[in-house]
Structure formats: C-alpha cells, structure tokens
C-alpha positions as CSV (number, residue, x, y, z in Angstrom):
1,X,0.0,0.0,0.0
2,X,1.3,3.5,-1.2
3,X,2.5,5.5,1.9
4,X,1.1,9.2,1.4
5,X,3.5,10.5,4.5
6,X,6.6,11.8,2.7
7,X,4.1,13.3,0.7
8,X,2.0,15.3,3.1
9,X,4.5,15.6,5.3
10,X,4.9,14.4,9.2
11,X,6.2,16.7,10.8
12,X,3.0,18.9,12.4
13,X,2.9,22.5,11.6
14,X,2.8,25.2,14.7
15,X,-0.1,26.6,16.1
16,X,0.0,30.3,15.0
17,X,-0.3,32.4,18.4
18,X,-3.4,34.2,18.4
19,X,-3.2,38.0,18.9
20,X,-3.2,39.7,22.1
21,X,-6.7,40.2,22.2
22,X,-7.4,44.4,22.9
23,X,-9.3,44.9,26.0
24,X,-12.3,47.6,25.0
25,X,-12.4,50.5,26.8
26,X,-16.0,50.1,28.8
27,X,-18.8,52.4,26.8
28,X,-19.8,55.4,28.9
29,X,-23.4,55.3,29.5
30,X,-25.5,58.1,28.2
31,X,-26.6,60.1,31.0
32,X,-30.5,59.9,31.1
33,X,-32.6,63.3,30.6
34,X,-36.4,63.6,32.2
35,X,-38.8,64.9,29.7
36,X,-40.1,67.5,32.5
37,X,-43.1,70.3,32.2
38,X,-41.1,72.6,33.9
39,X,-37.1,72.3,34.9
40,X,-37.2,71.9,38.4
41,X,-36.3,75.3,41.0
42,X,-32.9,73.4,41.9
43,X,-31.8,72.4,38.8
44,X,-32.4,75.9,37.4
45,X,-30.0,77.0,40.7
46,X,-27.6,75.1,39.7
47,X,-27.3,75.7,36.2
48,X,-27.2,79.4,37.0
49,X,-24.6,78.9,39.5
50,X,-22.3,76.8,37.3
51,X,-22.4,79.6,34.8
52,X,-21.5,81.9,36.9
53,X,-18.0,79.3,37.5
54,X,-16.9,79.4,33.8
55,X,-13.3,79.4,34.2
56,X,-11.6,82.6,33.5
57,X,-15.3,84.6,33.9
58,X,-14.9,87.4,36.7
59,X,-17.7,89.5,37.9
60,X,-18.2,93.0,39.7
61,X,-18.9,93.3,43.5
62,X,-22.4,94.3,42.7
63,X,-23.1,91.3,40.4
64,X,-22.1,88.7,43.2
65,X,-24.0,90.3,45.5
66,X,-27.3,90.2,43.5
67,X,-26.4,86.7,42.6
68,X,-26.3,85.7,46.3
69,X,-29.5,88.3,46.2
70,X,-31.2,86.0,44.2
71,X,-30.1,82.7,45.3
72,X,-31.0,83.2,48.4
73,X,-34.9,84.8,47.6
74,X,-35.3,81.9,45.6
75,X,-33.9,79.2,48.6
76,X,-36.6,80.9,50.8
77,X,-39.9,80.8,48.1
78,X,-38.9,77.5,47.6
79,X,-38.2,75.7,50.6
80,X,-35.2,73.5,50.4
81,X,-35.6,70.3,53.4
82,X,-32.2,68.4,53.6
83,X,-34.0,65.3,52.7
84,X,-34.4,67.2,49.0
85,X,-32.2,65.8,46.2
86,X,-30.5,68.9,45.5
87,X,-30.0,70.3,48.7
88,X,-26.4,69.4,49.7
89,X,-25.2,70.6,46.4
90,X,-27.4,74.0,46.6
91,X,-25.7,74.4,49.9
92,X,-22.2,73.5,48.7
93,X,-22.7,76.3,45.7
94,X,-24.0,78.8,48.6
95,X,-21.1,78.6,50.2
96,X,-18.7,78.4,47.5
97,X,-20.4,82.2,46.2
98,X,-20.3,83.7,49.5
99,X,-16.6,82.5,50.5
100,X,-15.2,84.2,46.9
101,X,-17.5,87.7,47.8
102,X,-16.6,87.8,51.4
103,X,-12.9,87.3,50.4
104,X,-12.9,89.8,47.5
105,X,-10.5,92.1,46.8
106,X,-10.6,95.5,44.8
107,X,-10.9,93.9,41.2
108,X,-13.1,91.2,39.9
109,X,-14.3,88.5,41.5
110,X,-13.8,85.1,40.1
111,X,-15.8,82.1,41.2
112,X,-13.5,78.8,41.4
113,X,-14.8,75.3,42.7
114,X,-13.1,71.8,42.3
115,X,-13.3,69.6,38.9
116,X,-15.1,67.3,41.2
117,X,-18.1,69.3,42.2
118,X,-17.9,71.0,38.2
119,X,-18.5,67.6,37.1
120,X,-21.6,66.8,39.4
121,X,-23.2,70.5,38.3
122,X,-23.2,68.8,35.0
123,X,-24.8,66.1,35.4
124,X,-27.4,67.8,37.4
125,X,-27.2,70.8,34.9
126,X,-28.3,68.2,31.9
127,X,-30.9,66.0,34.2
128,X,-34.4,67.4,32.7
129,X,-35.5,69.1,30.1
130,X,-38.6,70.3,29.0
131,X,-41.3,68.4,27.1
132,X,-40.7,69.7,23.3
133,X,-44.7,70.0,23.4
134,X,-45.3,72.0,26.5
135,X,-42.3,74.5,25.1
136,X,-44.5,75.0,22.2
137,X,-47.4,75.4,24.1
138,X,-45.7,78.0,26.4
139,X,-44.9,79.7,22.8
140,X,-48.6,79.6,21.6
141,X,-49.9,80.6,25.1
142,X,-47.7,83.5,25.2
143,X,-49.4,84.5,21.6
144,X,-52.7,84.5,22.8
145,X,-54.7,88.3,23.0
146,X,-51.8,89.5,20.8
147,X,-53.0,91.7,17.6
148,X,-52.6,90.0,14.8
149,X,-50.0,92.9,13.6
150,X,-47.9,92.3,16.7
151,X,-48.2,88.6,16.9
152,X,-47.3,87.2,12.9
153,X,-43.7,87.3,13.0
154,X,-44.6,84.8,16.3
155,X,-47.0,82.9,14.4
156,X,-45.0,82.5,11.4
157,X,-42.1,81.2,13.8
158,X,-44.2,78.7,16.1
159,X,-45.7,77.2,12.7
160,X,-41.8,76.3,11.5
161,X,-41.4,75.1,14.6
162,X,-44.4,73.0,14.3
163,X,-43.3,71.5,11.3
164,X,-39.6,70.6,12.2
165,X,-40.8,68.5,15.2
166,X,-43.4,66.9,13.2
167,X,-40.9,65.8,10.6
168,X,-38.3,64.8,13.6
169,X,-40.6,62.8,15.4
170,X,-40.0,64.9,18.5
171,X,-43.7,65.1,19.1
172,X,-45.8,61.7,18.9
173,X,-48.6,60.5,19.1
174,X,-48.0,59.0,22.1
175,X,-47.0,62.4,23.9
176,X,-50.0,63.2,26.7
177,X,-50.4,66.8,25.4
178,X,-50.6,65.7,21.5
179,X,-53.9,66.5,20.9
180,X,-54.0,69.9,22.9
181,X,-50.9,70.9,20.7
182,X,-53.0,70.1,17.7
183,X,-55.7,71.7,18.7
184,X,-53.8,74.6,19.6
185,X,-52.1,74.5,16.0
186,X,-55.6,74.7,14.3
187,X,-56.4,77.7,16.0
188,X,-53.1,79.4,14.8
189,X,-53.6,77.9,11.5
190,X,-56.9,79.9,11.6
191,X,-55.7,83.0,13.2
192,X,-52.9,82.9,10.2
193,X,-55.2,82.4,7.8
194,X,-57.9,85.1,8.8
195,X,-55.5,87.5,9.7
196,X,-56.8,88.0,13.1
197,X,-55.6,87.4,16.5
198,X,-55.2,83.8,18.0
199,X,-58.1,82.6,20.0
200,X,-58.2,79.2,22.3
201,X,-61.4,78.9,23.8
202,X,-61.3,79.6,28.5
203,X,-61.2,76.1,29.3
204,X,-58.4,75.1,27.1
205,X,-56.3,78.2,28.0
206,X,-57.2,77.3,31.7
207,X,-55.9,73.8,31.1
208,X,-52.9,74.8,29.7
209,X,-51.9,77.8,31.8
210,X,-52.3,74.5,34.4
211,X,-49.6,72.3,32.3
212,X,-47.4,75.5,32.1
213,X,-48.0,76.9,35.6
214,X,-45.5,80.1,36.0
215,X,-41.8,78.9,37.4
216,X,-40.1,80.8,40.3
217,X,-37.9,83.2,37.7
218,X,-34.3,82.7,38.7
C-alpha cells in the first residue's frame, strides 16, 4: 500500500499564536434626561450657579452680590428640606459664592470650585429638560390676546417650529399633550389664515396655563 506521509509531510505545523486580544475601553453610558413640564427650581440653581463658574469669567462686587441676592430669595420661596435631592449641592454652591465675595479684593471676582463638584453640576445641569410639546405650548400661550399685527412674526415662527418637530418625530402621538398641541395649531392655523388674533377657547387656556404653571424666575 502507497505510503502518502513523505508526501503530506509528518512533521506537524505550529499553532499560530493568536493576537493579544485588545481589551475595550468600557462604553460610557449616556446620562438619562427627564422629559419635565417645567425644569425643576434646583436644577435651574444650579445651572445658573455653574455659569457663573466658567473658568476665566470674573464678575463686579455688585453682580455677586445680587447673585447671592437672588439665590437666596429663591432658597426661601422655595423651601429647600435636607431630605431634597438637591439640597447638599445647593448648599455646597451657597457657600462656595459667598466665600469668593466675602474674600474679595478691589478687582473682579472670580468664582473657582473643584473639577469634582464641576462635574456633578453637569450632570445635574443636563438631568431634565422640558417636554418639546409643553415648550411649544408655552410659545402659543404667550401669543394668545396678541394683535394679529404684533403677533405674525410669532405665528410665522411657532408654525416652522411645528413642522420641524413633526418631521423629527420629536412630538408623537404617544405624547400626553398631543392632541392639545394640535388643537392649539388649528387655531393658529386659523388665526394665520384670517388675519386676526389667535383665539383658544377659557377652558383650554385654563388647562394649559395649568400644564405651564409660572416657574419661580431665577
């Protein structure tokens, strides 16, 4: 019997090493953002406070002091329990403010606070936002009464801003103020149309003056 071995050879062939396999770097979760009806009076504290902590971004006597003016009116229409989310950071900023005014000197004051805490105002900073429908209501409430003269620049803009979040997708079906938006959007259809100022019958301005209740301005 023919021997095939010379042929195919006996000696075995090595085992090519397999590359070092490359360890992946873990993907960074995307942070999660509430769809809100209003930004909550702590979060919009701390999103004004980390502005005012832009590095290099100094800021008169005066302006510090309305700053801490301001956070402090709003700390006391609000009431802020220790037990809230926000409150150890809304302290935290408080003090940070008031150290860099009472320690001022003759010049600008600049308001400096660690990378760590920077970081955490972030998050919290990007935490809600509002509903892209309810921010289109505000815009069609506000319109409401308004002269047609006065008023169709604002018309003009809300119905482009219709239209790009109907095309987008940002507003669906499936949205819990859908149908008062499109009701809303026939009436301005209508007041665009006619020429004549943009009318939304009591109850539905009552309902929506409920969705978009006034914020403490801060």
């Amino acid at each position: 019997m023919r021997s095939y071995a010379n042929e195919l050879g006996t000696t075995r062939k090595k085992k090519r090493k397999a590359p070092p396999k490359i360890r992946k770097e873990p993907k960074e979760k995307k942070q999660k953002t509430s769809l809100v009806n209003s930004i909550d009076v702590q979060v919009k504290l701390l999103r004004r406070f980390r502005l005012m902590t832009r590095e290099g971004w100094m800021y008169t006597h005066t302006e510090v002091e309305t700053f801490i003016k301001k956070l402090q009116k709003a700390i006391y229409e609000t009431p802020i329990r220790k037990s809230d989310r926000y409150a150890a950071q809304i302290e935290e900023a408080q003090r940070f403010v008031i150290n860099a005014y009472n320690n001022r000197g003759a010049g600008m004051i600049g308001i400096k606070i660690p990378a760590a805490f920077r970081q955490e105002l972030e998050v919290i900073a990007k935490s809600e936002k509002v509903r892209p429908s309810v921010a289109l209501l505000k815009r069609i409430v506000g319109c409401v009464g308004l002269p047609y003269n006065k008023a169709a620049k604002r018309f003009k803009n809300i119905r482009k801003a219709l239209d790009f979040m109907h095309e987008r997708g940002l507003v669906k079906e499936s949205d819990p103020y859908y149908d008062m938006l499109r009701t809303c959007a026939r009436a301005l259809d209508k007041a665009m149309s006619n020429h004549k100022p943009l009318q939304i019958s009591s109850a539905m301005l009552s309902g929506l003056n409920g969705i978009i209740r006034k914020e403490t301005s801060f």
